[in-house]
CHARMM-style PDB file with segment names, atoms N, HN, CA, C and O in Angstrom:
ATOM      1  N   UNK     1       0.828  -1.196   0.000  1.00  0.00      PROA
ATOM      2  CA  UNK     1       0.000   0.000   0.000  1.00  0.00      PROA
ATOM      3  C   UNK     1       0.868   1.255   0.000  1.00  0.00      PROA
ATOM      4  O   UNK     1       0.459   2.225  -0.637  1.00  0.00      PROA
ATOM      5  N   UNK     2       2.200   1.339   0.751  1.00  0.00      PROA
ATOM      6  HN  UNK     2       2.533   0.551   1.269  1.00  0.00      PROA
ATOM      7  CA  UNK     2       2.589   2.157   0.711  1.00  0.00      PROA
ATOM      8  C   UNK     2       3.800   2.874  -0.504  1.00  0.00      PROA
ATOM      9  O   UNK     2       4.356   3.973  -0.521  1.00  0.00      PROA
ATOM     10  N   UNK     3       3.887   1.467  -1.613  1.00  0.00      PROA
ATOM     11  HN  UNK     3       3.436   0.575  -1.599  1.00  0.00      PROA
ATOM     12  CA  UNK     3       4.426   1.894  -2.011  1.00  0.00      PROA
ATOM     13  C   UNK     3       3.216   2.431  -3.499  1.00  0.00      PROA
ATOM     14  O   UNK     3       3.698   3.030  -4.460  1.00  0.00      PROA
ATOM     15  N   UNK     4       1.770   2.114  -3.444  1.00  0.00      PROA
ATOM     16  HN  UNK     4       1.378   1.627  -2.663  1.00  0.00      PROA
ATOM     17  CA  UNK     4       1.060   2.754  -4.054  1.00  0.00      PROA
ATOM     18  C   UNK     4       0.657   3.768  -4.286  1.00  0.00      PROA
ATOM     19  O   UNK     4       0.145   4.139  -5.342  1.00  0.00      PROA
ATOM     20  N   UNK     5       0.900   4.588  -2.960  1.00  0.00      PROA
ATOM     21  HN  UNK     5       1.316   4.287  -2.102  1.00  0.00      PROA
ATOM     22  CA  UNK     5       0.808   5.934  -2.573  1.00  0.00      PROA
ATOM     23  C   UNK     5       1.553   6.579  -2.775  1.00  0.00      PROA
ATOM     24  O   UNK     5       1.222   7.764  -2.806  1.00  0.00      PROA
ATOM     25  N   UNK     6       3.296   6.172  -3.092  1.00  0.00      PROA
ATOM     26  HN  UNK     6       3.565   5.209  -3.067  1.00  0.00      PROA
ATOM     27  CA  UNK     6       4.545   6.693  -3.088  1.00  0.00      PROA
ATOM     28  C   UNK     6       4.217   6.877  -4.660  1.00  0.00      PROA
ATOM     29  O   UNK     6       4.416   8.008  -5.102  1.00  0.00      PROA
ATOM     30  N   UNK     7       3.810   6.043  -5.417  1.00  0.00      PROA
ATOM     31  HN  UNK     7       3.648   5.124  -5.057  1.00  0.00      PROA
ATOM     32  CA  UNK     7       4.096   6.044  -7.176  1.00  0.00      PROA
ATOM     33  C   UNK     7       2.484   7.187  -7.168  1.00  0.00      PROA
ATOM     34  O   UNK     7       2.442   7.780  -8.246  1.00  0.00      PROA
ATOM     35  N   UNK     8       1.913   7.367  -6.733  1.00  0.00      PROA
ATOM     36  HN  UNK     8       1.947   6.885  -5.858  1.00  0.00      PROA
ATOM     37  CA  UNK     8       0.847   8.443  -7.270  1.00  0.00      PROA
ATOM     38  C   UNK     8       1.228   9.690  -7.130  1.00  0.00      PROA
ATOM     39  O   UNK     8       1.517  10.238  -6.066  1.00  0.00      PROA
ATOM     40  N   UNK     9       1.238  10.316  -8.560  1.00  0.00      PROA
ATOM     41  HN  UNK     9       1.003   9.870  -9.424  1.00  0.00      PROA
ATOM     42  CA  UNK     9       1.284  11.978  -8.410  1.00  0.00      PROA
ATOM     43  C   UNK     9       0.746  12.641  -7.668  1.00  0.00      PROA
ATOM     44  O   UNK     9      -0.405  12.266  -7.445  1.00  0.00      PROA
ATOM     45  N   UNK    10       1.149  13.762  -6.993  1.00  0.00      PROA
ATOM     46  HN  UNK    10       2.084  14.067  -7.174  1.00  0.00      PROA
ATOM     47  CA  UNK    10       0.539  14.233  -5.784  1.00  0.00      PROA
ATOM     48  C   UNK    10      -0.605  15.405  -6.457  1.00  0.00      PROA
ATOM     49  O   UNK    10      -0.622  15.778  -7.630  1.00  0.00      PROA
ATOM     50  N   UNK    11      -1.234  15.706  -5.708  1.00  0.00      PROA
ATOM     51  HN  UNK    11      -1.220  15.403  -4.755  1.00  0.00      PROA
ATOM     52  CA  UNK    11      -2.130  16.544  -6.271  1.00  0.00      PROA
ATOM     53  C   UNK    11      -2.323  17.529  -6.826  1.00  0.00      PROA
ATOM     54  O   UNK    11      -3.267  17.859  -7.543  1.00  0.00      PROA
ATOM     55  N   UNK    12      -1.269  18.159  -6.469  1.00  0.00      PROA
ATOM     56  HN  UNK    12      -0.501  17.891  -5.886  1.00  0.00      PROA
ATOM     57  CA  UNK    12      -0.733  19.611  -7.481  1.00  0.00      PROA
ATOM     58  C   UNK    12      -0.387  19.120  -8.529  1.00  0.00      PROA
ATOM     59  O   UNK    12      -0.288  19.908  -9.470  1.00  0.00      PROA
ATOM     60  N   UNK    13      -0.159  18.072  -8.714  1.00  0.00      PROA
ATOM     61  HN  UNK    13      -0.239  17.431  -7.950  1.00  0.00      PROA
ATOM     62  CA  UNK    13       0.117  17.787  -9.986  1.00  0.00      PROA
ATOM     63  C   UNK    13      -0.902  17.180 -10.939  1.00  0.00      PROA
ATOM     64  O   UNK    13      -1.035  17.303 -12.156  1.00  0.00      PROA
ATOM     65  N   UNK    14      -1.604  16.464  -9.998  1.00  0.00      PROA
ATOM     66  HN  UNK    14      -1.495  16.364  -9.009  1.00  0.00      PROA
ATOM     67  CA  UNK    14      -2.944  15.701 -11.282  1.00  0.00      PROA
ATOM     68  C   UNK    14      -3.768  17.168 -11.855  1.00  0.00      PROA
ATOM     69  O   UNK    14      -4.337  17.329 -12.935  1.00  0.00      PROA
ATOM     70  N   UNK    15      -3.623  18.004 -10.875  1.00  0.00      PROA
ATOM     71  HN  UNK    15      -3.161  17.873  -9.998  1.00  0.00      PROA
ATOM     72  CA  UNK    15      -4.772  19.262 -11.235  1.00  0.00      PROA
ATOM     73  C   UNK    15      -4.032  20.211 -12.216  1.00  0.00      PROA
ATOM     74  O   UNK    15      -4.718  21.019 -12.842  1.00  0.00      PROA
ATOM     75  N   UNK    16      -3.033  20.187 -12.353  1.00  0.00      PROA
ATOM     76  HN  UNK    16      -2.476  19.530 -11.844  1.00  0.00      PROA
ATOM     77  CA  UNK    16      -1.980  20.958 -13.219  1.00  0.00      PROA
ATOM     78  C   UNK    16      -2.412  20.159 -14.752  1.00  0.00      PROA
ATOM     79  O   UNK    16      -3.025  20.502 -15.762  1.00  0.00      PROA
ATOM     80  N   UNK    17      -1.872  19.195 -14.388  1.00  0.00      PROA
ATOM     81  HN  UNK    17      -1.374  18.916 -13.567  1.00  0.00      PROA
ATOM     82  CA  UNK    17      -1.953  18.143 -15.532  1.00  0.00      PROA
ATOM     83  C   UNK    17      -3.441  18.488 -16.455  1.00  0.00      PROA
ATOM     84  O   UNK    17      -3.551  18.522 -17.681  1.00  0.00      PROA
ATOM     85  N   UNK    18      -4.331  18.685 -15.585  1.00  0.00      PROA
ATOM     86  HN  UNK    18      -4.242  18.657 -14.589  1.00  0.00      PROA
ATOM     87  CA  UNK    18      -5.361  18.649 -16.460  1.00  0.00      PROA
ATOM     88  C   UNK    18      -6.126  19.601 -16.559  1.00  0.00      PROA
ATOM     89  O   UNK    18      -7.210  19.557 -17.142  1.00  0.00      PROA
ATOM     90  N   UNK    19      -5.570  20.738 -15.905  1.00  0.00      PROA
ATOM     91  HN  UNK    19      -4.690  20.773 -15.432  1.00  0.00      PROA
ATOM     92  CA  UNK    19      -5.787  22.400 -16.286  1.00  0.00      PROA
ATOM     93  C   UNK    19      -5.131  22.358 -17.735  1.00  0.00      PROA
ATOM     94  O   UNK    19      -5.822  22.606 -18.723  1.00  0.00      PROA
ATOM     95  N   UNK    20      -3.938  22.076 -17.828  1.00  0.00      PROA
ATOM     96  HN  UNK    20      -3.376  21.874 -17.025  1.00  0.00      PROA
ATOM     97  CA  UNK    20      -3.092  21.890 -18.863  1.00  0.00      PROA
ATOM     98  C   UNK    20      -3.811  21.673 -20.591  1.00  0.00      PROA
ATOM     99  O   UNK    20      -3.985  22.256 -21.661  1.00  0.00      PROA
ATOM    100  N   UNK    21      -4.104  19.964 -19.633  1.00  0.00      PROA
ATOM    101  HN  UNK    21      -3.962  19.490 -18.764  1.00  0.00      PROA
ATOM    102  CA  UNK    21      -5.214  19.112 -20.650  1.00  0.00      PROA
ATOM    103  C   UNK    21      -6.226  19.752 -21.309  1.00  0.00      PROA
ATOM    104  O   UNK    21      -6.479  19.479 -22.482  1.00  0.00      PROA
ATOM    105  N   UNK    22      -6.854  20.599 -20.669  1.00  0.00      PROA
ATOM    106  HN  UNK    22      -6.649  20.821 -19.715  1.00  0.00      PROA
ATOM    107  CA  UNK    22      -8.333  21.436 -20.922  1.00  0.00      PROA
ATOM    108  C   UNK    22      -7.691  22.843 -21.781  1.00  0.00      PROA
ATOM    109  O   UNK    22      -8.244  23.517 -22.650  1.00  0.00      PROA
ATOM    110  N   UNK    23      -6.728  22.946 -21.356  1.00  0.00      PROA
ATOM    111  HN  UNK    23      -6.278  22.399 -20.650  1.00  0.00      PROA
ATOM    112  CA  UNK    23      -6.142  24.162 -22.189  1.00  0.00      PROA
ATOM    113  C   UNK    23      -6.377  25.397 -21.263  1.00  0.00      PROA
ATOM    114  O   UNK    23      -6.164  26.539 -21.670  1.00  0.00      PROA
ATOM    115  N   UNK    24      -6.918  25.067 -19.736  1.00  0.00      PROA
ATOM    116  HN  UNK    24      -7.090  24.139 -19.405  1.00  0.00      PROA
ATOM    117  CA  UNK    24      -7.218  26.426 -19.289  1.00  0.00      PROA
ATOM    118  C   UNK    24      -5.900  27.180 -18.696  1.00  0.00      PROA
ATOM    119  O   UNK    24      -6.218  28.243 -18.162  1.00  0.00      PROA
ATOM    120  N   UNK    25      -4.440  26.893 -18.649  1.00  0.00      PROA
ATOM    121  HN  UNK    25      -4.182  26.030 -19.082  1.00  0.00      PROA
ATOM    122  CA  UNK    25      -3.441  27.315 -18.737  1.00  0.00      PROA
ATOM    123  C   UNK    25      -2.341  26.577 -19.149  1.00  0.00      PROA
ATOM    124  O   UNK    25      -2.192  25.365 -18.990  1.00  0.00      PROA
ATOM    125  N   UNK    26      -1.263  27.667 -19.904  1.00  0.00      PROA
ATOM    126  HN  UNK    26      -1.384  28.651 -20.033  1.00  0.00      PROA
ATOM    127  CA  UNK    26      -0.100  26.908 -20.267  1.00  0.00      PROA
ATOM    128  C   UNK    26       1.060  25.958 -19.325  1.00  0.00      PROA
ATOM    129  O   UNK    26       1.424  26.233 -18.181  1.00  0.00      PROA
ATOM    130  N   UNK    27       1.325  25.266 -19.812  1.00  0.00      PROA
ATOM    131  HN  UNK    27       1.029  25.042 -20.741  1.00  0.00      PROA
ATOM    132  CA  UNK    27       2.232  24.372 -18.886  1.00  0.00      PROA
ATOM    133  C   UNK    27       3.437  25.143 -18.005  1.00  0.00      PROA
ATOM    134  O   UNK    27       3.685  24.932 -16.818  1.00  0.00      PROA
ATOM    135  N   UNK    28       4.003  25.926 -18.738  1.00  0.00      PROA
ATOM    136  HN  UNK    28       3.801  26.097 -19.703  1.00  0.00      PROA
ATOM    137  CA  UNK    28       5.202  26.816 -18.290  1.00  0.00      PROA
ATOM    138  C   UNK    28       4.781  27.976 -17.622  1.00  0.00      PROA
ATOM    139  O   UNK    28       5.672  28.648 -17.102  1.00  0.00      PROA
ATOM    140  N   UNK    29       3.010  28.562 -17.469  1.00  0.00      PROA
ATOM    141  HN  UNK    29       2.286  28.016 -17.891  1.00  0.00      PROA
ATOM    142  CA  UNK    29       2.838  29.350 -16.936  1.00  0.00      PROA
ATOM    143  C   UNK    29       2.006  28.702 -15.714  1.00  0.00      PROA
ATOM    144  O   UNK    29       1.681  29.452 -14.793  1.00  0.00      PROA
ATOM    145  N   UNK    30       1.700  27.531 -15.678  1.00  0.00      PROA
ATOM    146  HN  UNK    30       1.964  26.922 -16.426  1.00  0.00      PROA
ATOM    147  CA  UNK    30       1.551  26.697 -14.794  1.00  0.00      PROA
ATOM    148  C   UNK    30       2.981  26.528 -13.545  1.00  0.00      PROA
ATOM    149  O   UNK    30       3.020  27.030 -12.422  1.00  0.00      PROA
ATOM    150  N   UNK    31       3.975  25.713 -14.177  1.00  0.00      PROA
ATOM    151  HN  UNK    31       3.944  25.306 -15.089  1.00  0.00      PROA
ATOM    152  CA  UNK    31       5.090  25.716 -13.578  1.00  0.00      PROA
ATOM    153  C   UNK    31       5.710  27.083 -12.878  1.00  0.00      PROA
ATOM    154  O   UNK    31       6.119  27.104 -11.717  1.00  0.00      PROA
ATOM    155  N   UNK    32       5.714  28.144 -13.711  1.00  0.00      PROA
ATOM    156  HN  UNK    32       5.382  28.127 -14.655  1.00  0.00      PROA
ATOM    157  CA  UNK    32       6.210  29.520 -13.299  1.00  0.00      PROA
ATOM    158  C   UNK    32       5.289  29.955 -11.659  1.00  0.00      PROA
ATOM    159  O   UNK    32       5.882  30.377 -10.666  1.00  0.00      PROA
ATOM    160  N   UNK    33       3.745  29.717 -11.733  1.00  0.00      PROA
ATOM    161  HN  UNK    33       3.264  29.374 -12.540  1.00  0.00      PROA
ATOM    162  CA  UNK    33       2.937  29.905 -10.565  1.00  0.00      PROA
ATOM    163  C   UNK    33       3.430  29.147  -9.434  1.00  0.00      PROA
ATOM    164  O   UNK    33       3.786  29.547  -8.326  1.00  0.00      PROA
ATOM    165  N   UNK    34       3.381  27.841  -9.976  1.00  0.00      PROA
ATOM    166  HN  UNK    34       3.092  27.516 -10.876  1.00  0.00      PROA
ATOM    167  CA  UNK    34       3.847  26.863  -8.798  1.00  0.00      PROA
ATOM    168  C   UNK    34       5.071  27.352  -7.863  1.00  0.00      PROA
ATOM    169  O   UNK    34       5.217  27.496  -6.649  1.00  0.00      PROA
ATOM    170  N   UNK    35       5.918  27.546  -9.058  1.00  0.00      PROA
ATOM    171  HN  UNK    35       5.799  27.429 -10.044  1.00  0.00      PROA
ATOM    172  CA  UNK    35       7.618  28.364  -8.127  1.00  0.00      PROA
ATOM    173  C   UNK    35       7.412  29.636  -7.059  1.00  0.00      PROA
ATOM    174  O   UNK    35       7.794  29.764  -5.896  1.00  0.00      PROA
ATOM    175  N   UNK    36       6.664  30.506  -7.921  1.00  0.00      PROA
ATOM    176  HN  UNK    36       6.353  30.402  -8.866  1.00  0.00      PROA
ATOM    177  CA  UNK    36       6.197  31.375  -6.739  1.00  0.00      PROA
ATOM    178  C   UNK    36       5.654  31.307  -5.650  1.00  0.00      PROA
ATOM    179  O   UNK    36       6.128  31.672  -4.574  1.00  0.00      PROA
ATOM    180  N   UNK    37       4.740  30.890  -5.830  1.00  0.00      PROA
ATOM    181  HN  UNK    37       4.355  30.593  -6.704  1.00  0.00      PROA
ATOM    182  CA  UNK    37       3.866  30.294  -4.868  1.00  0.00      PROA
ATOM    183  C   UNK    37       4.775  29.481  -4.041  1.00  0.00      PROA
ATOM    184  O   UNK    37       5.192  30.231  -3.158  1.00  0.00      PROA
ATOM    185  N   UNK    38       5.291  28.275  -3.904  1.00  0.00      PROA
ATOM    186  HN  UNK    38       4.952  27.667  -4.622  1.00  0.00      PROA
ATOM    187  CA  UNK    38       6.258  27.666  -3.210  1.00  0.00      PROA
ATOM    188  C   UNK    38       7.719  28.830  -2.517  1.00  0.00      PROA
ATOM    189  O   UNK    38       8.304  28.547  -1.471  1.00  0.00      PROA
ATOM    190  N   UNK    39       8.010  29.899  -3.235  1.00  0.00      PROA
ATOM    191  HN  UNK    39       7.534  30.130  -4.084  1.00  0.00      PROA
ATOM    192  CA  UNK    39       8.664  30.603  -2.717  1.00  0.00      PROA
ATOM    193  C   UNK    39       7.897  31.820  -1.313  1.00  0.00      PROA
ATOM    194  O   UNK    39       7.927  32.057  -0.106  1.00  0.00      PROA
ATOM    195  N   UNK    40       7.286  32.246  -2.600  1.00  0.00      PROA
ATOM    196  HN  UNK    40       7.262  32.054  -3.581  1.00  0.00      PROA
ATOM    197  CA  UNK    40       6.234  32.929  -1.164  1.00  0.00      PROA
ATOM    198  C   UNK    40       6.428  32.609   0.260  1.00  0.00      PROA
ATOM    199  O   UNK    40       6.885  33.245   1.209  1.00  0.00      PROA
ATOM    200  N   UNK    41       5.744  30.952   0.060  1.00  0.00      PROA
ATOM    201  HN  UNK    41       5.372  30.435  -0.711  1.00  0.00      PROA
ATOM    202  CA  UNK    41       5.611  30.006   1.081  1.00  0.00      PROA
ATOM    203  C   UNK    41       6.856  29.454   2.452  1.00  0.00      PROA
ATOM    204  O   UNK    41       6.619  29.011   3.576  1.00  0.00      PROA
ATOM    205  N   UNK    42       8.188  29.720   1.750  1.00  0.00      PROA
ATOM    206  HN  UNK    42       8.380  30.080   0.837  1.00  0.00      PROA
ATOM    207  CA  UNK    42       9.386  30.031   1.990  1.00  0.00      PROA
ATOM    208  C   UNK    42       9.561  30.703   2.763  1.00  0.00      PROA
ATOM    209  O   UNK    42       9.688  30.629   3.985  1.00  0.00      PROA
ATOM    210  N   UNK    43       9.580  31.566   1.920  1.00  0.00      PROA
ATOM    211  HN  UNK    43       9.476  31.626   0.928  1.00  0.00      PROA
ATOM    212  CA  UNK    43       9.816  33.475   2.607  1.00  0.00      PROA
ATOM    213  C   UNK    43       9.073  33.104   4.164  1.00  0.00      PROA
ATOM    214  O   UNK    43       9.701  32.799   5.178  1.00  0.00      PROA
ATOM    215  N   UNK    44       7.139  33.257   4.006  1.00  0.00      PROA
ATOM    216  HN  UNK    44       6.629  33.505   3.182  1.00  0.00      PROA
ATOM    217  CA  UNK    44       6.800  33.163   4.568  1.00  0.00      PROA
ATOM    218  C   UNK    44       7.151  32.632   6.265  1.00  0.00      PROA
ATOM    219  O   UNK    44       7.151  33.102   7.403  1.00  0.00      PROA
ATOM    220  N   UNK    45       7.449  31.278   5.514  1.00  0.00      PROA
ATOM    221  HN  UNK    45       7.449  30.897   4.590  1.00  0.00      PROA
ATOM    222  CA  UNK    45       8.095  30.499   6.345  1.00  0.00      PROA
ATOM    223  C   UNK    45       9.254  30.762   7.790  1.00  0.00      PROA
ATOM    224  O   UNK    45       9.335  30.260   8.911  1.00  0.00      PROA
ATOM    225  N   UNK    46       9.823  31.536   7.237  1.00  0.00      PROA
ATOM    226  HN  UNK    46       9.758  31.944   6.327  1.00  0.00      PROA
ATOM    227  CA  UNK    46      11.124  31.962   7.699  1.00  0.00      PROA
ATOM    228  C   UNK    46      11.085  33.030   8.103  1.00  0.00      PROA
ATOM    229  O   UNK    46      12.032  33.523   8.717  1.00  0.00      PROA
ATOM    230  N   UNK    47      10.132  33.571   7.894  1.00  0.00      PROA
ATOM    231  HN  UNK    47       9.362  33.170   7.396  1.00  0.00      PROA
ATOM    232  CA  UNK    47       9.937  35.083   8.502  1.00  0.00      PROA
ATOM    233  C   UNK    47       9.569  34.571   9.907  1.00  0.00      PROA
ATOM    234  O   UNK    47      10.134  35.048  10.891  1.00  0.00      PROA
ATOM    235  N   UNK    48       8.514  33.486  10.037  1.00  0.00      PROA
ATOM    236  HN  UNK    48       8.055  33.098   9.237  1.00  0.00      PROA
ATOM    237  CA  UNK    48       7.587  33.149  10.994  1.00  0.00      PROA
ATOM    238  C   UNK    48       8.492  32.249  11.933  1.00  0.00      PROA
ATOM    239  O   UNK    48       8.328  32.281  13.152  1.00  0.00      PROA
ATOM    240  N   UNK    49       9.322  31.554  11.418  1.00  0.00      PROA
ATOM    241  HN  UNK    49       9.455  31.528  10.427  1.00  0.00      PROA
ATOM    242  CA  UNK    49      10.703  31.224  11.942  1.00  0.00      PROA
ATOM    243  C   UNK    49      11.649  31.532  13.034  1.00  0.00      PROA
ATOM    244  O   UNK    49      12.014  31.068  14.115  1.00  0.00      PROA
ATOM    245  N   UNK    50      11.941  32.827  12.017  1.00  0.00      PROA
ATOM    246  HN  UNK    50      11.645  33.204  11.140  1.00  0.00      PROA
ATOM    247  CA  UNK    50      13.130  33.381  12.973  1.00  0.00      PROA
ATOM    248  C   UNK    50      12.226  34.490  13.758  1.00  0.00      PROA
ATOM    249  O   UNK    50      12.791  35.219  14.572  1.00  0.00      PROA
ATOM    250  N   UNK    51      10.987  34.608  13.547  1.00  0.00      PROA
ATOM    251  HN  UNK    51      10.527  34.016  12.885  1.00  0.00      PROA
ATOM    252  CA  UNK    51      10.352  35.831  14.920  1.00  0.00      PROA
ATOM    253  C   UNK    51      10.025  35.485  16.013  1.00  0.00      PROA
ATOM    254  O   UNK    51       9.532  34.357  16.053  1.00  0.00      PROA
ATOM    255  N   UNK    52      10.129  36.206  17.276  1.00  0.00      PROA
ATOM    256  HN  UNK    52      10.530  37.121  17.244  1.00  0.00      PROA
ATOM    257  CA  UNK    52       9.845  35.356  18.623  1.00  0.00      PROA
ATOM    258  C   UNK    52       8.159  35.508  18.680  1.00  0.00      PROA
ATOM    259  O   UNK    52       7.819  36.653  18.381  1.00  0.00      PROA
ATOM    260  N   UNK    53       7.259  34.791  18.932  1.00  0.00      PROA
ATOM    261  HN  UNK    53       7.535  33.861  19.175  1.00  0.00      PROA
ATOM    262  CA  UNK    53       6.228  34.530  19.160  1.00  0.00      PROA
ATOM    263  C   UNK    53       5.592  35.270  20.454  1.00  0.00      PROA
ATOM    264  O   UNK    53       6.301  34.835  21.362  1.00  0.00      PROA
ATOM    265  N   UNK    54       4.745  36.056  20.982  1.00  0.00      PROA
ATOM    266  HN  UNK    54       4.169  36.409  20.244  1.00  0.00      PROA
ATOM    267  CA  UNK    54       4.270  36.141  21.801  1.00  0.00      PROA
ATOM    268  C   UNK    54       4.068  35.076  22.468  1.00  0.00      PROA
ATOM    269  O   UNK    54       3.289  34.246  22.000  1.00  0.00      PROA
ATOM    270  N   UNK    55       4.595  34.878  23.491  1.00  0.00      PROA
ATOM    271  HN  UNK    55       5.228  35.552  23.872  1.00  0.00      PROA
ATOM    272  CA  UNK    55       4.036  33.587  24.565  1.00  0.00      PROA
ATOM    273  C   UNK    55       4.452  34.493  26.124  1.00  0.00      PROA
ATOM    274  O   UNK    55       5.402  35.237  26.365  1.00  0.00      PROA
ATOM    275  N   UNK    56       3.065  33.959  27.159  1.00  0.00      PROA
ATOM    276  HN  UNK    56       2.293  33.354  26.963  1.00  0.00      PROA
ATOM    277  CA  UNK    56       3.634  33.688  28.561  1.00  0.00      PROA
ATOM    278  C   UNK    56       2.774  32.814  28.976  1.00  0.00      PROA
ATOM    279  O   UNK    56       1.647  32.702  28.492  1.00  0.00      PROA
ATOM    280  N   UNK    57       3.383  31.875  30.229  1.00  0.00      PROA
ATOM    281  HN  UNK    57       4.299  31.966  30.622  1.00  0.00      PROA
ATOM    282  CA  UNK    57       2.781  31.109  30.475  1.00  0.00      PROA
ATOM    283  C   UNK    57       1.384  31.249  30.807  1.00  0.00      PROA
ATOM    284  O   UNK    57       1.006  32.409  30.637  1.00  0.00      PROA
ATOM    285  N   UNK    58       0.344  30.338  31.288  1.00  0.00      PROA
ATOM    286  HN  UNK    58       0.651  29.396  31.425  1.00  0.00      PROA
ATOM    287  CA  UNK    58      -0.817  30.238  31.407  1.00  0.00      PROA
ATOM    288  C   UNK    58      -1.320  28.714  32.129  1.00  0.00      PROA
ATOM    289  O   UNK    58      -1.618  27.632  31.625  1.00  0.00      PROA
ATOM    290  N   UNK    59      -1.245  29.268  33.734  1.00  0.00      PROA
ATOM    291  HN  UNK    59      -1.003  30.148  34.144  1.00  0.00      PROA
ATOM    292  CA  UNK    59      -1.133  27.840  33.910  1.00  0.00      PROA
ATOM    293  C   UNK    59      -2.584  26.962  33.989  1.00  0.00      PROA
ATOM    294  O   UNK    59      -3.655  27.556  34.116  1.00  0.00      PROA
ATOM    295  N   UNK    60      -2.531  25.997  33.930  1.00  0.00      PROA
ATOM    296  HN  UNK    60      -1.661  25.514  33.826  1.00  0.00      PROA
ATOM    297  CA  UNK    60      -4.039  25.379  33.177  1.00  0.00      PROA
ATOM    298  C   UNK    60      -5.043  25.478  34.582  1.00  0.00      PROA
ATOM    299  O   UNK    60      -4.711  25.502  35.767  1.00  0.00      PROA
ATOM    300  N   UNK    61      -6.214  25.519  34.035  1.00  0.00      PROA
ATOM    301  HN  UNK    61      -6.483  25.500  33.072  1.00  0.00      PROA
ATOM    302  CA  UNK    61      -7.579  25.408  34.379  1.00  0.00      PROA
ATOM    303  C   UNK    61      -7.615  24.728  35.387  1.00  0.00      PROA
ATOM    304  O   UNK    61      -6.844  23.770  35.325  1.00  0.00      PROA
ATOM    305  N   UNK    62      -8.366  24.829  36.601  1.00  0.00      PROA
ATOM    306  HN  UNK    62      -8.993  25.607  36.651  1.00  0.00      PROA
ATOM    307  CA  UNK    62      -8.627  23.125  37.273  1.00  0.00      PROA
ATOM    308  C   UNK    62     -10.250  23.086  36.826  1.00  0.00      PROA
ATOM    309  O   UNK    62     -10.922  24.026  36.403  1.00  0.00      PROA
ATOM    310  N   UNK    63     -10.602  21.887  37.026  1.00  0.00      PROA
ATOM    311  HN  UNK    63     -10.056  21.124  37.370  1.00  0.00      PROA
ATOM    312  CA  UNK    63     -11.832  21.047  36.770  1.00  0.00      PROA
ATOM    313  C   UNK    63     -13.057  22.081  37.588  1.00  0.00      PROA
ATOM    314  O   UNK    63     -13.327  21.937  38.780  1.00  0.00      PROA
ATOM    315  N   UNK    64     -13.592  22.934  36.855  1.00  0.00      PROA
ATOM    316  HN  UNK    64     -13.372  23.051  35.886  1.00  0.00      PROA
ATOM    317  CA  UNK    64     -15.040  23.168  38.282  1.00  0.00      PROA
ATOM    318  C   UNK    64     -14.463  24.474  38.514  1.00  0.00      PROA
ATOM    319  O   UNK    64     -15.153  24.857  39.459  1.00  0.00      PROA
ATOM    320  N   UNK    65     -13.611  25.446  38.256  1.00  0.00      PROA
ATOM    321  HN  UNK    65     -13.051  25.135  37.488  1.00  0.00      PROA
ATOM    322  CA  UNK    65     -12.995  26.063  38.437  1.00  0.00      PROA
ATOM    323  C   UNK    65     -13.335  27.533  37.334  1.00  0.00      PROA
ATOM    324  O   UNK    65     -12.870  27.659  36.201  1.00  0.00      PROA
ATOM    325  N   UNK    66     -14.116  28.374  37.929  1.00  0.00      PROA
ATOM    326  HN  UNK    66     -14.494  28.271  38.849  1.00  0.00      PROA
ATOM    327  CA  UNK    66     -14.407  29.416  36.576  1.00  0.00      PROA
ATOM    328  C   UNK    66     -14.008  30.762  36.629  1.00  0.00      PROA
ATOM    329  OT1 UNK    66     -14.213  31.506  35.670  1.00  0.00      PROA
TER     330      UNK     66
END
């Protein structure tokens, strides 16, 4: 099973494939979106990364307790 799952194109790709197919965009302007988009995602990434998060503790609830 698992190696059935390993050989199937992942989903960005079956839907590419057949945007493609239909003609509702070009392949290379397909690919060109994808890169961005995956970079964006990057960026994103790393911004969210290296920033310190608001946190202080919060110590938990007791049962019955409002």
């Amino acid at each position: 099973m698992y190696e059935r799952v390993k050989r199937h194109p992942n989903v960005r790709q079956v839907y590419t494939d057949r945007l493609v197919k239909r003609r509702d965009v070009e392949a290379k302007l397909a690919k060109e979106m994808a890169k961005k988009f995956k970079s964006e995602l990057q960026t994103l990434h790393q911004k969210v990364k290296n920033s310190d998060l608001p946190y202080s503790y919060q110590p938990p609830k007791r049962p019955g307790a409002s």
